[in-house]
PQR file of N, CA, C, O and H, with PARSE charges and radii, in Angstrom:
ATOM      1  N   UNK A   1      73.424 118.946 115.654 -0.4000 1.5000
ATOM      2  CA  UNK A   1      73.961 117.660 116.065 -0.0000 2.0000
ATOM      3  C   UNK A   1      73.883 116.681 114.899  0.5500 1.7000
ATOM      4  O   UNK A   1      72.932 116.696 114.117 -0.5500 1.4000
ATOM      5  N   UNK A   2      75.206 115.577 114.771 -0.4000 1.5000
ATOM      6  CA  UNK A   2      75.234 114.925 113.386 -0.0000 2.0000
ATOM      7  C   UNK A   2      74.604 113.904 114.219  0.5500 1.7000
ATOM      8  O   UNK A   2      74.962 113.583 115.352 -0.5500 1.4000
ATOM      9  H   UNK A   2      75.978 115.564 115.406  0.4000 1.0000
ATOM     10  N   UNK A   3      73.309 113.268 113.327 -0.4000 1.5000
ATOM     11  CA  UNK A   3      72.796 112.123 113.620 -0.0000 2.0000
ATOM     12  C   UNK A   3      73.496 111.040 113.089  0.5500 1.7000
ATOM     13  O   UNK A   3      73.677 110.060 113.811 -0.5500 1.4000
ATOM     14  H   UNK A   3      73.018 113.529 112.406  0.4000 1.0000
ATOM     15  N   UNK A   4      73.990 111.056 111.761 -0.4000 1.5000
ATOM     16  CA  UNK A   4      74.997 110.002 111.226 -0.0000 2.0000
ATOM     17  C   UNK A   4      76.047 109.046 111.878  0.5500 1.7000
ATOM     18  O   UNK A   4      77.115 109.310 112.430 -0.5500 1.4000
ATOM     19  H   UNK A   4      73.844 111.852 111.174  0.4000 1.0000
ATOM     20  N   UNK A   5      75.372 107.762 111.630 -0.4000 1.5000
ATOM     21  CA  UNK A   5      76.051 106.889 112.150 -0.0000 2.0000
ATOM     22  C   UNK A   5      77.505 106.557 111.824  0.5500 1.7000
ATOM     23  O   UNK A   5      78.088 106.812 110.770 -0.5500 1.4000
ATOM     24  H   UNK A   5      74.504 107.547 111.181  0.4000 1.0000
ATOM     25  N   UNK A   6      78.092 105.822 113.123 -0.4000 1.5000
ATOM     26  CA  UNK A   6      79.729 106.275 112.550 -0.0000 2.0000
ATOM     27  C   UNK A   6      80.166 104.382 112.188  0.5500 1.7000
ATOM     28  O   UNK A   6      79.905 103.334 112.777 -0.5500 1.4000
ATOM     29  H   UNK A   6      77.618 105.615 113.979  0.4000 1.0000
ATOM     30  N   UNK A   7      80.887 104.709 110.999 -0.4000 1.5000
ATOM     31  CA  UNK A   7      81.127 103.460 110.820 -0.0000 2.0000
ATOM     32  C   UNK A   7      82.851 103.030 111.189  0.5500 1.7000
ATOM     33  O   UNK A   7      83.817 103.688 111.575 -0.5500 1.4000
ATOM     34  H   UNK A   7      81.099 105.561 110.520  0.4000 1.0000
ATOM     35  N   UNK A   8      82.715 102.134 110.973 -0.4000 1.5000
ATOM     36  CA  UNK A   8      84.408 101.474 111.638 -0.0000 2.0000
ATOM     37  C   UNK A   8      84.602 100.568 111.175  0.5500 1.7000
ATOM     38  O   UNK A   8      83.889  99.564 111.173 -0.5500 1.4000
ATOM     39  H   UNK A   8      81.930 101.599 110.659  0.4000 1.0000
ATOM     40  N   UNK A   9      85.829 100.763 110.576 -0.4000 1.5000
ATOM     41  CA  UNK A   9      86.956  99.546 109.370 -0.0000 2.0000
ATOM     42  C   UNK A   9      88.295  99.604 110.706  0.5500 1.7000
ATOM     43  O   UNK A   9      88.365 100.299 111.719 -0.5500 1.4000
ATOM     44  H   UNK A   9      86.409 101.578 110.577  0.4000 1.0000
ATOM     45  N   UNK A  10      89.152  98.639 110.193 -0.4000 1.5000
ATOM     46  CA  UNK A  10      90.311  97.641 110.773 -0.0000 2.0000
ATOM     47  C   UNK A  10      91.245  97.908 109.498  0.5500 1.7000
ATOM     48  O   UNK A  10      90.881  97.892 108.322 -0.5500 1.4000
ATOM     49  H   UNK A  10      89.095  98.074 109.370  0.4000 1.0000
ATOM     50  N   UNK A  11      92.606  98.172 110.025 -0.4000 1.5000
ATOM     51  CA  UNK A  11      93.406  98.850 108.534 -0.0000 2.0000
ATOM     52  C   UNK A  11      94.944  98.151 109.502  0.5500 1.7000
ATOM     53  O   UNK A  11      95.212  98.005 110.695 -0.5500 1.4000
ATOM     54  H   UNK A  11      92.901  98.185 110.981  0.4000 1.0000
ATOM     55  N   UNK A  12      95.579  97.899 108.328 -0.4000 1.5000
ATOM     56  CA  UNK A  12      97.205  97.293 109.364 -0.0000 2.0000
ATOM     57  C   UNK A  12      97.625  98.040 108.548  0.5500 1.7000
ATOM     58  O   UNK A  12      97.085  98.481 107.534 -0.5500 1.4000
ATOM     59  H   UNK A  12      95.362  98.017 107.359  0.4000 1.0000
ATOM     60  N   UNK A  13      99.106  98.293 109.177 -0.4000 1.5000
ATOM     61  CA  UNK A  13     100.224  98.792 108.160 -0.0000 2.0000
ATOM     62  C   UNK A  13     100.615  99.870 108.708  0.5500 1.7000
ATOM     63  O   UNK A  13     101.792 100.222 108.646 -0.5500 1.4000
ATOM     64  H   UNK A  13      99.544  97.934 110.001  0.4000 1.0000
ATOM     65  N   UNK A  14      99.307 100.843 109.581 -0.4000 1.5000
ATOM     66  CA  UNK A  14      99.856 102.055 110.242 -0.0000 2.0000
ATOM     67  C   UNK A  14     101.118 102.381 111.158  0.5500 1.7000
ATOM     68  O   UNK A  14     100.830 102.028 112.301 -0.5500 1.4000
ATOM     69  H   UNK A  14      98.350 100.557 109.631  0.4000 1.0000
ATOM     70  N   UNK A  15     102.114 102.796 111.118 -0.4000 1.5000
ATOM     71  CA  UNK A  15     102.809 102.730 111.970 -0.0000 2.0000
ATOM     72  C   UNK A  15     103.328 104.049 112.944  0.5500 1.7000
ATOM     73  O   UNK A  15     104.254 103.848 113.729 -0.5500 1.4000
ATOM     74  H   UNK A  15     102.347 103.083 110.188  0.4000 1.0000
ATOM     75  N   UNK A  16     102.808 105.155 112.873 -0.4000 1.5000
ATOM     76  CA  UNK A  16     102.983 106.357 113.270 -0.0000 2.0000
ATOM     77  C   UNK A  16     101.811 107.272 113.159  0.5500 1.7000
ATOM     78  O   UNK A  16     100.778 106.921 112.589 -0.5500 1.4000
ATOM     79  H   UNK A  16     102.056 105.318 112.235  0.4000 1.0000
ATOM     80  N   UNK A  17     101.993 108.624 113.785 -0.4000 1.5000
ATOM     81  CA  UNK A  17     100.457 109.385 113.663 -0.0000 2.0000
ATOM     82  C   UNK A  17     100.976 110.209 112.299  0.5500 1.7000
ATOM     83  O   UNK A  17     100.297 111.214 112.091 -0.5500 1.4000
ATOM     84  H   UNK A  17     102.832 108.910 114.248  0.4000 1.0000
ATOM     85  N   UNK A  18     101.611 110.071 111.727 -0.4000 1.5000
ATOM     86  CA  UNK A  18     101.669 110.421 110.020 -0.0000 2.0000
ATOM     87  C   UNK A  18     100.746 109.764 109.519  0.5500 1.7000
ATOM     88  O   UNK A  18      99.699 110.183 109.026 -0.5500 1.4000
ATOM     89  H   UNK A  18     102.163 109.255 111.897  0.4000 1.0000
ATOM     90  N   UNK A  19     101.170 108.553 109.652 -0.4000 1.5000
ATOM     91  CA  UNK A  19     100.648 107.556 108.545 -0.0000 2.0000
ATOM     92  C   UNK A  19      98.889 107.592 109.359  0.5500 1.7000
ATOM     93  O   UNK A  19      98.080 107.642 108.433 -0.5500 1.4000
ATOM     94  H   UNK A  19     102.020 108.212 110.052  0.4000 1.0000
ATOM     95  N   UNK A  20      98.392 107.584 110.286 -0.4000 1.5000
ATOM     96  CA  UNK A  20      96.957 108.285 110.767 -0.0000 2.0000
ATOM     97  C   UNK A  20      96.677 109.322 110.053  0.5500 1.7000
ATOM     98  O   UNK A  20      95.675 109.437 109.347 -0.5500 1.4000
ATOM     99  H   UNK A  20      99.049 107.544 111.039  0.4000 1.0000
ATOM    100  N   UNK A  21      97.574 110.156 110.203 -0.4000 1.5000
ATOM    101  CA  UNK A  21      97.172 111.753 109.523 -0.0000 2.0000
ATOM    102  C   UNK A  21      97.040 111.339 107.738  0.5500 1.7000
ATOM    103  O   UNK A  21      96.162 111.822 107.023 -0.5500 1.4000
ATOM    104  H   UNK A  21      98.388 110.063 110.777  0.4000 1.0000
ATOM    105  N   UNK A  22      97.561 110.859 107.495 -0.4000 1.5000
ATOM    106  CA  UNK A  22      97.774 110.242 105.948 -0.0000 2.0000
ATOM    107  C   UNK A  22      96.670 109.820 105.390  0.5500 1.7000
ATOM    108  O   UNK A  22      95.998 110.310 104.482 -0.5500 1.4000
ATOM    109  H   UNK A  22      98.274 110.466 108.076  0.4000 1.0000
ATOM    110  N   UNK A  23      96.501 108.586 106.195 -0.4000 1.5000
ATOM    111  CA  UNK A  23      94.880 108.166 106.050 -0.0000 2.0000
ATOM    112  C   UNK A  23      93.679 109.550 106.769  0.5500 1.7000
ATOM    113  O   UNK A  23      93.478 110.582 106.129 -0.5500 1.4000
ATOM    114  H   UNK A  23      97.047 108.188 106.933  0.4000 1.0000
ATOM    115  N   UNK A  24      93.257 109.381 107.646 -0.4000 1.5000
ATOM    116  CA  UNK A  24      92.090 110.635 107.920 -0.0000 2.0000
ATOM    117  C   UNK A  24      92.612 111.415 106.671  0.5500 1.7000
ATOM    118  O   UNK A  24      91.979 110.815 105.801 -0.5500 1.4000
ATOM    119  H   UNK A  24      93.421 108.543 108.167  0.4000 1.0000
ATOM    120  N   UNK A  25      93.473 112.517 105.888 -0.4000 1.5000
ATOM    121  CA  UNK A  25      93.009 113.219 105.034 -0.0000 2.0000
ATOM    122  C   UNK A  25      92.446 112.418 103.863  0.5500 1.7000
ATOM    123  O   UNK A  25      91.672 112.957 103.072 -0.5500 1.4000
ATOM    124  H   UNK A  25      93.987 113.003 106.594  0.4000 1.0000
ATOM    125  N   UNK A  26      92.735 111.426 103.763 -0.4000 1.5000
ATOM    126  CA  UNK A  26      92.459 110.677 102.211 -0.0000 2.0000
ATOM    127  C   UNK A  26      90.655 110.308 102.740  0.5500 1.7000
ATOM    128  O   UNK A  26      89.637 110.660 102.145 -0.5500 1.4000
ATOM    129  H   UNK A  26      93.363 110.988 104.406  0.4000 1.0000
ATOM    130  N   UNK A  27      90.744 109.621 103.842 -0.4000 1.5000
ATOM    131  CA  UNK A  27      89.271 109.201 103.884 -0.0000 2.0000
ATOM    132  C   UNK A  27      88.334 110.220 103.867  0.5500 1.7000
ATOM    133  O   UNK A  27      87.194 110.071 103.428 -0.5500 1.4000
ATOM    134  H   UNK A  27      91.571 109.335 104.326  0.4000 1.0000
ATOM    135  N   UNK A  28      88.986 111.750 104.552 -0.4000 1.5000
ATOM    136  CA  UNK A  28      88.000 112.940 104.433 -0.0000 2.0000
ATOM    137  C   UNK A  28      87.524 113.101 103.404  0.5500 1.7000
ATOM    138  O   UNK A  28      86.296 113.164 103.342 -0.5500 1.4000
ATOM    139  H   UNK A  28      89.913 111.871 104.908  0.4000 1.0000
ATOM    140  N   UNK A  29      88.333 113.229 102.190 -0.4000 1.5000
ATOM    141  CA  UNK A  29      88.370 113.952 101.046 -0.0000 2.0000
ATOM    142  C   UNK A  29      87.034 112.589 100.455  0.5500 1.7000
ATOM    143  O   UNK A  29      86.989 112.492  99.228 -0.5500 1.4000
ATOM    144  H   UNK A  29      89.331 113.178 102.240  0.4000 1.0000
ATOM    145  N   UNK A  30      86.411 111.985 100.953 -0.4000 1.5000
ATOM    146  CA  UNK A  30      85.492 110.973 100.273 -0.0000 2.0000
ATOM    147  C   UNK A  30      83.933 111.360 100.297  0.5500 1.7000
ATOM    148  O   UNK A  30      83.352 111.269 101.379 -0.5500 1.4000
ATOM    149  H   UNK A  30      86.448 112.064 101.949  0.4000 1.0000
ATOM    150  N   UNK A  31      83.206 111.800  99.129 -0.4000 1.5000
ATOM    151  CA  UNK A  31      82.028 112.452  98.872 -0.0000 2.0000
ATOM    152  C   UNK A  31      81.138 112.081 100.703  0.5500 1.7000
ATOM    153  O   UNK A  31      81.264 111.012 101.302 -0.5500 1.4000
ATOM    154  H   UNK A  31      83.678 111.874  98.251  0.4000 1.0000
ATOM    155  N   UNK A  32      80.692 112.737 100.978 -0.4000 1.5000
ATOM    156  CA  UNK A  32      79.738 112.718 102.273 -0.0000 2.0000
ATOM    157  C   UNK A  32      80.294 112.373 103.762  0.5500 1.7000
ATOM    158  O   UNK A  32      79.554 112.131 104.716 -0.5500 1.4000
ATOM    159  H   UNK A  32      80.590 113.605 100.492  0.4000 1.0000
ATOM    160  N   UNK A  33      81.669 112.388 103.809 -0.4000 1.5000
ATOM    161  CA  UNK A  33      82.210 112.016 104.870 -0.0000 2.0000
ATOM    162  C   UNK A  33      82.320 113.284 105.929  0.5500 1.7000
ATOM    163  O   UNK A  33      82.968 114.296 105.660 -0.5500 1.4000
ATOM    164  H   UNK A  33      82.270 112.585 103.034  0.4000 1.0000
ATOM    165  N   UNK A  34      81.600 113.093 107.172 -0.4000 1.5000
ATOM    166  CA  UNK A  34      81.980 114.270 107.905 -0.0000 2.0000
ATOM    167  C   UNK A  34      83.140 114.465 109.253  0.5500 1.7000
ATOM    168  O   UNK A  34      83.431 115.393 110.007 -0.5500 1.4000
ATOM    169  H   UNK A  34      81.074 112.271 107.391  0.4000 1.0000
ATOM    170  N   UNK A  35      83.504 113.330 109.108 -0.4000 1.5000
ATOM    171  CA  UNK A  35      84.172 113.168 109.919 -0.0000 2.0000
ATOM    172  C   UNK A  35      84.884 111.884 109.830  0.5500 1.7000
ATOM    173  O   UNK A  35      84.145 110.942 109.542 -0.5500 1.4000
ATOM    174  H   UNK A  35      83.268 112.576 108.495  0.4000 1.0000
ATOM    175  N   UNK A  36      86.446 111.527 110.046 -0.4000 1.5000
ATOM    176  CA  UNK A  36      87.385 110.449 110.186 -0.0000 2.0000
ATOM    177  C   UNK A  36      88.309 110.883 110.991  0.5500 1.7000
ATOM    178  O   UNK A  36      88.782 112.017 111.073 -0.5500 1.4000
ATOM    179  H   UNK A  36      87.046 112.292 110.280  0.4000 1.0000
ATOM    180  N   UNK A  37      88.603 109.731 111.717 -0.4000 1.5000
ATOM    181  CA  UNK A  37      89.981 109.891 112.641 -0.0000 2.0000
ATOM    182  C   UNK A  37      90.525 107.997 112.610  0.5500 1.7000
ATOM    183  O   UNK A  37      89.923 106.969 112.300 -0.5500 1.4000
ATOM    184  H   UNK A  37      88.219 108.811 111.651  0.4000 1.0000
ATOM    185  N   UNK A  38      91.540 108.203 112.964 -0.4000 1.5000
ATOM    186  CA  UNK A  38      92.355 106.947 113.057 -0.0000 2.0000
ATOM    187  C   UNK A  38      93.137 106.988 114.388  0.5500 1.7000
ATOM    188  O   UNK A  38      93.846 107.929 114.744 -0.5500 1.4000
ATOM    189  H   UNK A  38      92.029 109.038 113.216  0.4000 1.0000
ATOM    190  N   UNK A  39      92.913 105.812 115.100 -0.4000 1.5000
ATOM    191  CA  UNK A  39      93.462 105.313 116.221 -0.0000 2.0000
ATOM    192  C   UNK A  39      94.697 104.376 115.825  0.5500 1.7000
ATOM    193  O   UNK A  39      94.500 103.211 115.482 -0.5500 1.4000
ATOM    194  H   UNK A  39      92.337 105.047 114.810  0.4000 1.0000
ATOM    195  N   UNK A  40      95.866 104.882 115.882 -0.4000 1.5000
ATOM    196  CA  UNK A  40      96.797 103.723 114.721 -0.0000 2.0000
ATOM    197  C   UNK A  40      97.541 102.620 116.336  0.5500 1.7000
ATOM    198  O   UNK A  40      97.947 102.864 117.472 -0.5500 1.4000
ATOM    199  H   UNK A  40      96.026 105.829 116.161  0.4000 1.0000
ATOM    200  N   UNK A  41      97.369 101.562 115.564 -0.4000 1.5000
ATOM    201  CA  UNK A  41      97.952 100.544 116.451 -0.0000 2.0000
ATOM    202  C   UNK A  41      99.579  99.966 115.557  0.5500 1.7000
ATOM    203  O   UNK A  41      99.736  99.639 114.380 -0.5500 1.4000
ATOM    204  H   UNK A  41      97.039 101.364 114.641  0.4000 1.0000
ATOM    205  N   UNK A  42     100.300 100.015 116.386 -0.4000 1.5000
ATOM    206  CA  UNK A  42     101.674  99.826 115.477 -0.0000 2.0000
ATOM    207  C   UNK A  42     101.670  98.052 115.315  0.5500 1.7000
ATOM    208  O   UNK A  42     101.058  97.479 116.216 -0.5500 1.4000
ATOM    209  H   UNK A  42     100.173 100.281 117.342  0.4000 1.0000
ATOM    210  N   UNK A  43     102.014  97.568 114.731 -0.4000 1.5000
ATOM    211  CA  UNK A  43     102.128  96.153 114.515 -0.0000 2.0000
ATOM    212  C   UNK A  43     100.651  95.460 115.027  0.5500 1.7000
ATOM    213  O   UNK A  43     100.523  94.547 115.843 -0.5500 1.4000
ATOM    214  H   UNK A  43     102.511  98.033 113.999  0.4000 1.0000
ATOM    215  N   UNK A  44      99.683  96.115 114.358 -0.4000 1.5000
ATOM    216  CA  UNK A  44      98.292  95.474 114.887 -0.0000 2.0000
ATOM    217  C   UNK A  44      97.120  96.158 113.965  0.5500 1.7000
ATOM    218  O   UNK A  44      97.582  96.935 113.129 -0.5500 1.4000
ATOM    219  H   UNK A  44      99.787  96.857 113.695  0.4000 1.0000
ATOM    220  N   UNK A  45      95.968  96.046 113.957 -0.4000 1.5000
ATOM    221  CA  UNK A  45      95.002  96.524 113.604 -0.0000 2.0000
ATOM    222  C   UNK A  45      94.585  97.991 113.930  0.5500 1.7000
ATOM    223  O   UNK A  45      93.734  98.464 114.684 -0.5500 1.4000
ATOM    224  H   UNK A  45      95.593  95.414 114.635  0.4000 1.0000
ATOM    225  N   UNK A  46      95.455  98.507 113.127 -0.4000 1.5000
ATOM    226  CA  UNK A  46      94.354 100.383 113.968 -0.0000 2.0000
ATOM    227  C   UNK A  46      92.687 100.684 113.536  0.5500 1.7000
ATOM    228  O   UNK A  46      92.324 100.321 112.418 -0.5500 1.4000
ATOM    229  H   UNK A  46      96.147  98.123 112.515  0.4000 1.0000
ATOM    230  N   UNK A  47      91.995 101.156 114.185 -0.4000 1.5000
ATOM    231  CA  UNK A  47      90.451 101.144 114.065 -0.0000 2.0000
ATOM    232  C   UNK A  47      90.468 102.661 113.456  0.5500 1.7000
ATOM    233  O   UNK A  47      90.937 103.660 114.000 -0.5500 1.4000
ATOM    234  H   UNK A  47      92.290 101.452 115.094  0.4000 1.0000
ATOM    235  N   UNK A  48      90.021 102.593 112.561 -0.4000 1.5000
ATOM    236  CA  UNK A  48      89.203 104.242 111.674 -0.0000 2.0000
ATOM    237  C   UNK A  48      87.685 103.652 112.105  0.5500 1.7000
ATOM    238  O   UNK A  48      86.986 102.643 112.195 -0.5500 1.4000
ATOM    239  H   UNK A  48      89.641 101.781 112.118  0.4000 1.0000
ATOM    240  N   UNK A  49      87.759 105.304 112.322 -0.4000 1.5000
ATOM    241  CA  UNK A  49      86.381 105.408 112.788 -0.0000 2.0000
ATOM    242  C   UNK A  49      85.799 106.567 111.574  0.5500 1.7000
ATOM    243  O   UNK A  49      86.571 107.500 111.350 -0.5500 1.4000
ATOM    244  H   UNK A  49      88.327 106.124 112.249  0.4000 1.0000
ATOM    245  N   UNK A  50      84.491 106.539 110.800 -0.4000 1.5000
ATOM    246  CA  UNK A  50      83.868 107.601 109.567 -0.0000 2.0000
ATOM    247  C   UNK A  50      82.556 107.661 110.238  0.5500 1.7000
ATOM    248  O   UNK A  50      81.835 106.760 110.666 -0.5500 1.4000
ATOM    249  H   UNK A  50      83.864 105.782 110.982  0.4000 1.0000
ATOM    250  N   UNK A  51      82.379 109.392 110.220 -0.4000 1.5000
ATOM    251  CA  UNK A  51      80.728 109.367 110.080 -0.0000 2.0000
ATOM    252  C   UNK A  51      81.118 110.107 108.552  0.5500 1.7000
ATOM    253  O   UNK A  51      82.034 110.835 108.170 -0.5500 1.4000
ATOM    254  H   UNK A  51      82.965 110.124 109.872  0.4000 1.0000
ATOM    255  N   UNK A  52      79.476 109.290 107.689 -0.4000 1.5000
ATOM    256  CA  UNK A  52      79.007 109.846 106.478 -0.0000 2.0000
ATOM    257  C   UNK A  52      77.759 110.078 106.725  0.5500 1.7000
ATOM    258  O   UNK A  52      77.069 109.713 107.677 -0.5500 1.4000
ATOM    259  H   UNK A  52      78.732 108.699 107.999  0.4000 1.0000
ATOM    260  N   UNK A  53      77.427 110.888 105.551 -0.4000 1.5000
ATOM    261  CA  UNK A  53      75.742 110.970 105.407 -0.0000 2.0000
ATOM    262  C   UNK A  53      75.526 109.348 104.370  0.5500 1.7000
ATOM    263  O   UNK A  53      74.553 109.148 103.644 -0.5500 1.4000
ATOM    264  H   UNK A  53      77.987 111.184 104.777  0.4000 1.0000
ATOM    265  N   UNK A  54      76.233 108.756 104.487 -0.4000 1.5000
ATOM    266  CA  UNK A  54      76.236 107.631 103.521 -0.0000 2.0000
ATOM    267  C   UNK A  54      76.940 106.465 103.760  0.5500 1.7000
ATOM    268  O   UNK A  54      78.104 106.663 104.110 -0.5500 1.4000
ATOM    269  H   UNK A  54      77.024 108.919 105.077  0.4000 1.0000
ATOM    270  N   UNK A  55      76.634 105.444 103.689 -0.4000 1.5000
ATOM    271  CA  UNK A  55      77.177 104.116 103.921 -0.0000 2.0000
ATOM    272  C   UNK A  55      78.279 103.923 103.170  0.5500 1.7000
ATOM    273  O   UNK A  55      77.975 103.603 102.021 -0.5500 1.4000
ATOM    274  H   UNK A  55      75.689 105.283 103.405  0.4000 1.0000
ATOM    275  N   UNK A  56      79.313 103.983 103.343 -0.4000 1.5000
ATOM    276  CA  UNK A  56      80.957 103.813 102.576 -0.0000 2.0000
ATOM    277  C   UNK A  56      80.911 102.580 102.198  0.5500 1.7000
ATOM    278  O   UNK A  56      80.312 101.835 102.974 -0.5500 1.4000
ATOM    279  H   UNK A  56      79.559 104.242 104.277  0.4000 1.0000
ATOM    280  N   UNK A  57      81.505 101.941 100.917 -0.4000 1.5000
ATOM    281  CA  UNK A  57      81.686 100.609 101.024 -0.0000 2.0000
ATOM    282  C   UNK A  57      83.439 100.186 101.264  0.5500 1.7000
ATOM    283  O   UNK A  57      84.384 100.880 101.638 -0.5500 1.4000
ATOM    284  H   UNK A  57      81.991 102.546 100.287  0.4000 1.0000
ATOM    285  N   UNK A  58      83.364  99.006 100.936 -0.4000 1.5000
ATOM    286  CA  UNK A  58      85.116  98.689 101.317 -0.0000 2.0000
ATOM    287  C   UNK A  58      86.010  98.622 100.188  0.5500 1.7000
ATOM    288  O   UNK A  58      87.133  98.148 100.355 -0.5500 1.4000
ATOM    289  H   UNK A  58      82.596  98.442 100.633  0.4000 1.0000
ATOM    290  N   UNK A  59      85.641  99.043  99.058 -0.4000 1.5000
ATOM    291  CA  UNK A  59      86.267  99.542  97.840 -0.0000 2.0000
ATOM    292  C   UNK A  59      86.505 100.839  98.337  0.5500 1.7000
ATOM    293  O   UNK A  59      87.726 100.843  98.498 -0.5500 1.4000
ATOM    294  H   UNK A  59      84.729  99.429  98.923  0.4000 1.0000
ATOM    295  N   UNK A  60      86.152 101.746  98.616 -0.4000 1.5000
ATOM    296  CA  UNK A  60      86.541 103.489  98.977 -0.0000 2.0000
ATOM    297  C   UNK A  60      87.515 103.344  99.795  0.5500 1.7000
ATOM    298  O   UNK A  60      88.689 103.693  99.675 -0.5500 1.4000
ATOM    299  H   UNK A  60      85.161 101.743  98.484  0.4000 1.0000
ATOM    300  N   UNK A  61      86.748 102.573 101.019 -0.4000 1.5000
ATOM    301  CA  UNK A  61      88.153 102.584 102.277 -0.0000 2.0000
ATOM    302  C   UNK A  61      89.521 102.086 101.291  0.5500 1.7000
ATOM    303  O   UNK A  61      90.524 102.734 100.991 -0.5500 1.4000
ATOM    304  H   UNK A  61      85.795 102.289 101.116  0.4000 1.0000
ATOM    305  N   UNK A  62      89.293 101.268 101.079 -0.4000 1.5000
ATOM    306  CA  UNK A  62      90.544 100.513 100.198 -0.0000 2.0000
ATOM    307  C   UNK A  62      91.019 101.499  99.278  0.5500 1.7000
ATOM    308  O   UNK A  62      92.189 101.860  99.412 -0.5500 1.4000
ATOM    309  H   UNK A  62      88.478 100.742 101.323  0.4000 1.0000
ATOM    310  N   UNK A  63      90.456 101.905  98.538 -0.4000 1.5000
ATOM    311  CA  UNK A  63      91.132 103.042  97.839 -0.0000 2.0000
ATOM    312  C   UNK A  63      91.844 104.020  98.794  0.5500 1.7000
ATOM    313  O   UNK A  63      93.010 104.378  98.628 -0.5500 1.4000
ATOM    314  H   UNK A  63      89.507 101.612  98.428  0.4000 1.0000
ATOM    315  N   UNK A  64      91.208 104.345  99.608 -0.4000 1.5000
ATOM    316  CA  UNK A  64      91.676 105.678 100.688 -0.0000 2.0000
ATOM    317  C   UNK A  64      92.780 104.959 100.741  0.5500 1.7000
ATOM    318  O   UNK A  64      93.609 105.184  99.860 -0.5500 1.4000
ATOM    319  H   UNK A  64      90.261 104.054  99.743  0.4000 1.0000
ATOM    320  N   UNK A  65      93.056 104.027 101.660 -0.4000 1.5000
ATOM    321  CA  UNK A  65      93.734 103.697 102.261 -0.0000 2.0000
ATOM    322  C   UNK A  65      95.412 103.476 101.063  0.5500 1.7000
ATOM    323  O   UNK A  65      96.552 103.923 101.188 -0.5500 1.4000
ATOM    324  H   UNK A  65      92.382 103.845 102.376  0.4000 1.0000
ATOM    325  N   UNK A  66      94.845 102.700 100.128 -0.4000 1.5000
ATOM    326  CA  UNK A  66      96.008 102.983  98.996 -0.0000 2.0000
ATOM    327  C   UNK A  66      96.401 104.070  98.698  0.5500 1.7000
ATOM    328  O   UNK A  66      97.607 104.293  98.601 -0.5500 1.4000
ATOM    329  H   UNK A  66      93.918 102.337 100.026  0.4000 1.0000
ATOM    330  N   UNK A  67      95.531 104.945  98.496 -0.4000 1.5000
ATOM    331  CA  UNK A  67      96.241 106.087  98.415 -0.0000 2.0000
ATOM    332  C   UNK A  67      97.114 106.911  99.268  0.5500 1.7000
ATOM    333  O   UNK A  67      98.019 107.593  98.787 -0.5500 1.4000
ATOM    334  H   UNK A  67      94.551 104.763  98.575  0.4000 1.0000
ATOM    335  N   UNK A  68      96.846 106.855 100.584 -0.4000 1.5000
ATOM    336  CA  UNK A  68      97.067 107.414 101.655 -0.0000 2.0000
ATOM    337  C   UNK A  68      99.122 106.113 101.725  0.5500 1.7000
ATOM    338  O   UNK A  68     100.096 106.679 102.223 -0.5500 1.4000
ATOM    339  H   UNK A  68      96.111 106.301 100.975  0.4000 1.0000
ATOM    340  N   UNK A  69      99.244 105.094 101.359 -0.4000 1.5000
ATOM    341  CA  UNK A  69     100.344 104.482 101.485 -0.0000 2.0000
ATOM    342  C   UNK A  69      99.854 103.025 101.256  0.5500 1.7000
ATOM    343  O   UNK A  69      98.875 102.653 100.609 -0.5500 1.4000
ATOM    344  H   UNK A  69      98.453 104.634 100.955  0.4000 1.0000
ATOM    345  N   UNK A  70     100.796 102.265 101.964 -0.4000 1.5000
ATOM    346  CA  UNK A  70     100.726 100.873 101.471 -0.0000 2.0000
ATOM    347  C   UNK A  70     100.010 100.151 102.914  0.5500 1.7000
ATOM    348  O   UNK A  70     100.716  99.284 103.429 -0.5500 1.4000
ATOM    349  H   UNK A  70     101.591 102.567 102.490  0.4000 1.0000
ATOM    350  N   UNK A  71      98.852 100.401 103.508 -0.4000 1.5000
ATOM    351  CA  UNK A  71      98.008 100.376 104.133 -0.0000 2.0000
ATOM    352  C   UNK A  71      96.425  99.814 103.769  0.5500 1.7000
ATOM    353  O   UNK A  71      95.527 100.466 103.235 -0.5500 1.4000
ATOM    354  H   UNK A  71      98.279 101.106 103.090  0.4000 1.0000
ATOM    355  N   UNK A  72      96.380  98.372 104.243 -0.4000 1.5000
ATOM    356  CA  UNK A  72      95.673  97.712 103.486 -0.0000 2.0000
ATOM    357  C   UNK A  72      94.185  97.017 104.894  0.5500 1.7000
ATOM    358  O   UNK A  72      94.461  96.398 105.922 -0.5500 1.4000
ATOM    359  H   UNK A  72      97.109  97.843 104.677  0.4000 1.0000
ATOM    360  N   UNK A  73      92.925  97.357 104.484 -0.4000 1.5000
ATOM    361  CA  UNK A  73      92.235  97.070 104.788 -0.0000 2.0000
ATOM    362  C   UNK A  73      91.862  95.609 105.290  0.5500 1.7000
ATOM    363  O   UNK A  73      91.731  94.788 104.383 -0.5500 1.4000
ATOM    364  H   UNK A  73      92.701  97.860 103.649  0.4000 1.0000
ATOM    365  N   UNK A  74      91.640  95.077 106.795 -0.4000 1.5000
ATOM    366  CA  UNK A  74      91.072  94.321 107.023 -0.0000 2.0000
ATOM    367  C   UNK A  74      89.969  93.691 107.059  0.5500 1.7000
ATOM    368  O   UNK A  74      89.109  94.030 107.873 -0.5500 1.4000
ATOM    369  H   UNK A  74      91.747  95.744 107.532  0.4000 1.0000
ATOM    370  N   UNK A  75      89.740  92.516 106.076 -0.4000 1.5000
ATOM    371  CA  UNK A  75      87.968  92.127 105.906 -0.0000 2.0000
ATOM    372  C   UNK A  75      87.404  91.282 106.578  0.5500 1.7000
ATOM    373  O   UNK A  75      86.203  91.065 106.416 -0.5500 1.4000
ATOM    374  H   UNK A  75      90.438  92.241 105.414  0.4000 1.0000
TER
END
């Protein structure tokens, strides 16, 4: 059982379960992450949810998220 706490960022821009799928692979691929999924809200805030063995900061998400498209983190 993962004891790791799950953390949760606010991301706009998502507009389809591509652009979910887009992001979750980019945030996976981030050293200690065991898990991401994205709940995408179309014209609104979609909630990613990460468990790490490690506290992510909001430079990574932000990167993920650039990379993944033009999907930009809410602070």
């Amino acid at each position: 059982m993962d004891s790791s706490p799950t953390q949760t960022f606010l991301a706009t821009g998502l507009t389809c379960g591509h652009c979910g799928a887009a992001v979750t692979d980019e945030i996976s691929a981030l050293p200690g992450v065991t898990h991401a999924s994205v709940e995408v809200v179309r014209d609104g805030e979609s909630v990613i949810s990460v468990v790490a063995d490690r506290e992510l900061g909001t430079e990574e998400i932000s990167g993920a998220l650039d990379e993944a498209g033009d999907y930009h983190l809410v602070r």
